[in-house]
C-alpha positions as CSV (number, residue, x, y, z in Angstrom):
1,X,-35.4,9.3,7.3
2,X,-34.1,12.5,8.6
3,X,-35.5,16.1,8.7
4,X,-33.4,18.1,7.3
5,X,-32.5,22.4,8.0
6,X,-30.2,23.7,6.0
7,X,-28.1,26.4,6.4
8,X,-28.1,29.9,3.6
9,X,-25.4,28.7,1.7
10,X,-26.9,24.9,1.7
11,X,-25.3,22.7,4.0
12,X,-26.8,21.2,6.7
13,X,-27.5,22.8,9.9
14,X,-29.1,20.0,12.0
15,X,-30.6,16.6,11.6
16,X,-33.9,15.3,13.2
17,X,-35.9,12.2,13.5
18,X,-39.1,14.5,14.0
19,X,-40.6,16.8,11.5
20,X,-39.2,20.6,11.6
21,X,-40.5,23.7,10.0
22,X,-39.0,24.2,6.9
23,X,-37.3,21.0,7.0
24,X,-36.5,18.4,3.8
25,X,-36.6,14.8,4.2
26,X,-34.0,12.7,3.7
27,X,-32.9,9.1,4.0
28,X,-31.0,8.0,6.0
29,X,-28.1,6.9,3.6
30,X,-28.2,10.4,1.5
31,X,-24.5,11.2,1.1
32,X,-25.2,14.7,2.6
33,X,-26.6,12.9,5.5
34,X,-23.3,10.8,5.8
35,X,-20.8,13.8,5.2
36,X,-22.8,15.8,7.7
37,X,-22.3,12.8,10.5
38,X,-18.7,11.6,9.2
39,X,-17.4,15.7,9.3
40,X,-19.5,16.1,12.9
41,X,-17.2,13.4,14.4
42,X,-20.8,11.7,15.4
43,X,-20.6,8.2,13.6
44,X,-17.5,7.0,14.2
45,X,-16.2,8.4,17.0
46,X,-19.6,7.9,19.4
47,X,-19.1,3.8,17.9
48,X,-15.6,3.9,18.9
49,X,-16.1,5.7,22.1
50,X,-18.7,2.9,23.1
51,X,-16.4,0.1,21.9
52,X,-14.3,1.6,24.5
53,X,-16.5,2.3,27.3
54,X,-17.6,-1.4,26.7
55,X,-14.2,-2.6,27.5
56,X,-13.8,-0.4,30.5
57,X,-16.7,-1.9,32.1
58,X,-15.8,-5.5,31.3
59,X,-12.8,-4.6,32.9
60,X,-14.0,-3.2,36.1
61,X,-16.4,-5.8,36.2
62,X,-13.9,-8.5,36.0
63,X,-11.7,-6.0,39.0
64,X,-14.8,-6.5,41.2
65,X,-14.9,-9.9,41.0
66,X,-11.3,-10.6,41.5
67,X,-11.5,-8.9,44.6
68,X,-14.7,-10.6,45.9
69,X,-16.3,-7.6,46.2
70,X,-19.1,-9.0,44.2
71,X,-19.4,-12.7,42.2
72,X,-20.4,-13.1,39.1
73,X,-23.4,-15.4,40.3
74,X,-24.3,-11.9,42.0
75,X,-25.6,-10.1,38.5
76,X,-28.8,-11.2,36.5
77,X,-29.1,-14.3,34.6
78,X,-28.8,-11.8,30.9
79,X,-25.8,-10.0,32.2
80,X,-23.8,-13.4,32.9
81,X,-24.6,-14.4,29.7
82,X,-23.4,-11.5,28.0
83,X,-20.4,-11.5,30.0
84,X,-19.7,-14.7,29.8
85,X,-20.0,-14.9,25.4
86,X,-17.6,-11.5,25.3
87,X,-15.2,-13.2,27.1
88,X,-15.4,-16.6,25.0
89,X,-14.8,-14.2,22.1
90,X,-12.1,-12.4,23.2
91,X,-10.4,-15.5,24.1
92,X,-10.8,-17.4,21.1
93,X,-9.8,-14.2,19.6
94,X,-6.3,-14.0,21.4
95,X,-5.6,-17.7,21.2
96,X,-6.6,-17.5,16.9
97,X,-3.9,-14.8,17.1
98,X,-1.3,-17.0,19.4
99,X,0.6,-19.2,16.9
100,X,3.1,-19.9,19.7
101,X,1.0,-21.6,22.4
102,X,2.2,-21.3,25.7
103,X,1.3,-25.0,26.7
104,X,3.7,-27.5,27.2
105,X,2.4,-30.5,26.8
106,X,3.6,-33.4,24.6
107,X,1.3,-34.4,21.9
Protein backbone atom coordinates (compact mmCIF):
# COMPACT_ATOMS: atom_id res chain seq x y z
CA UNK A 1 0.00 0.00 0.00
CA UNK A 2 1.12 3.40 -0.81
CA UNK A 3 0.24 6.93 0.58
CA UNK A 4 -0.76 8.80 -1.79
CA UNK A 5 -0.51 13.24 -2.40
CA UNK A 6 -1.90 14.42 -5.17
CA UNK A 7 -1.36 17.18 -7.06
CA UNK A 8 -4.53 20.29 -7.88
CA UNK A 9 -5.25 18.98 -11.03
CA UNK A 10 -5.18 15.11 -9.66
CA UNK A 11 -2.21 13.42 -10.54
CA UNK A 12 0.15 12.15 -8.23
CA UNK A 13 2.73 14.16 -6.61
CA UNK A 14 4.65 11.66 -4.54
CA UNK A 15 4.31 8.15 -3.20
CA UNK A 16 5.09 6.91 0.39
CA UNK A 17 5.21 3.75 2.33
CA UNK A 18 4.36 5.91 5.55
CA UNK A 19 1.30 7.71 6.25
CA UNK A 20 1.15 11.56 5.06
CA UNK A 21 -1.16 14.36 5.81
CA UNK A 22 -3.71 14.52 3.52
CA UNK A 23 -2.60 11.44 1.83
CA UNK A 24 -5.05 8.45 0.10
CA UNK A 25 -4.18 4.94 0.27
CA UNK A 26 -3.52 2.94 -2.42
CA UNK A 27 -2.35 -0.54 -3.40
CA UNK A 28 0.24 -1.20 -4.62
CA UNK A 29 -0.97 -2.45 -8.13
CA UNK A 30 -3.59 0.71 -8.60
CA UNK A 31 -2.97 1.68 -12.26
CA UNK A 32 -2.28 5.32 -11.08
CA UNK A 33 0.34 3.83 -8.95
CA UNK A 34 1.91 1.95 -11.99
CA UNK A 35 1.56 4.99 -14.51
CA UNK A 36 3.05 7.22 -11.89
CA UNK A 37 6.31 4.64 -11.52
CA UNK A 38 6.34 3.54 -15.32
CA UNK A 39 6.17 7.67 -16.48
CA UNK A 40 8.91 8.45 -13.48
CA UNK A 41 11.42 6.15 -15.16
CA UNK A 42 11.59 4.37 -11.47
CA UNK A 43 10.42 0.67 -12.27
CA UNK A 44 12.10 -0.29 -15.07
CA UNK A 45 14.89 1.62 -15.48
CA UNK A 46 16.23 1.24 -11.53
CA UNK A 47 15.60 -3.01 -12.46
CA UNK A 48 17.58 -2.58 -15.49
CA UNK A 49 20.17 -0.35 -14.03
CA UNK A 50 20.73 -3.09 -11.36
CA UNK A 51 20.77 -5.91 -13.90
CA UNK A 52 23.55 -4.01 -15.11
CA UNK A 53 25.44 -3.03 -12.11
CA UNK A 54 25.12 -6.81 -11.35
CA UNK A 55 27.13 -7.71 -14.34
CA UNK A 56 29.66 -5.02 -13.77
CA UNK A 57 30.58 -6.50 -10.51
CA UNK A 58 30.60 -10.13 -11.69
CA UNK A 59 32.95 -8.84 -14.10
CA UNK A 60 35.37 -7.03 -11.97
CA UNK A 61 35.09 -9.80 -9.67
CA UNK A 62 36.03 -12.27 -12.15
CA UNK A 63 39.18 -9.30 -13.31
CA UNK A 64 40.46 -9.64 -9.71
CA UNK A 65 40.74 -13.05 -9.68
CA UNK A 66 42.39 -13.48 -12.96
CA UNK A 67 44.97 -11.33 -11.90
CA UNK A 68 45.56 -13.04 -8.46
CA UNK A 69 44.91 -10.12 -6.79
CA UNK A 70 42.33 -11.99 -4.71
CA UNK A 71 40.94 -15.90 -5.14
CA UNK A 72 37.74 -16.81 -5.09
CA UNK A 73 38.38 -19.11 -1.86
CA UNK A 74 39.15 -15.39 -0.48
CA UNK A 75 35.25 -14.24 -0.22
CA UNK A 76 32.55 -15.73 2.21
CA UNK A 77 31.11 -19.10 1.85
CA UNK A 78 27.39 -17.10 0.53
CA UNK A 79 29.19 -14.97 -1.94
CA UNK A 80 31.00 -18.15 -3.66
CA UNK A 81 27.88 -19.63 -3.89
CA UNK A 82 26.14 -16.95 -5.51
CA UNK A 83 28.95 -16.51 -7.81
CA UNK A 84 29.47 -19.68 -8.52
CA UNK A 85 25.29 -20.49 -9.55
CA UNK A 86 25.35 -16.99 -11.86
CA UNK A 87 27.95 -18.27 -13.60
CA UNK A 88 26.52 -21.96 -14.11
CA UNK A 89 23.53 -19.97 -15.56
CA UNK A 90 25.14 -17.89 -17.72
CA UNK A 91 26.94 -20.69 -19.17
CA UNK A 92 24.31 -23.00 -19.70
CA UNK A 93 22.62 -20.00 -21.03
CA UNK A 94 25.39 -19.37 -23.84
CA UNK A 95 25.92 -22.99 -24.68
CA UNK A 96 21.56 -23.42 -25.00
CA UNK A 97 22.12 -20.58 -27.49
CA UNK A 98 25.41 -22.27 -29.27
CA UNK A 99 23.99 -24.75 -31.84
CA UNK A 100 27.44 -24.88 -33.44
CA UNK A 101 29.62 -26.30 -30.60
CA UNK A 102 33.06 -25.51 -30.70
CA UNK A 103 34.27 -29.07 -29.67
CA UNK A 104 35.83 -31.33 -31.85
CA UNK A 105 35.53 -34.38 -30.73
CA UNK A 106 34.26 -37.50 -32.53
CA UNK A 107 31.17 -39.03 -31.21
Amino acid sequence: MFHVLRNEDGSIASLARTERPGGELLPDDHPAIQAFLKGSGNVSSFSEADAEFVRVLEDLIDTLIVKNIIRHTDLPVAAQQKITRRKGLRNRMQGALNLLDDDQRII
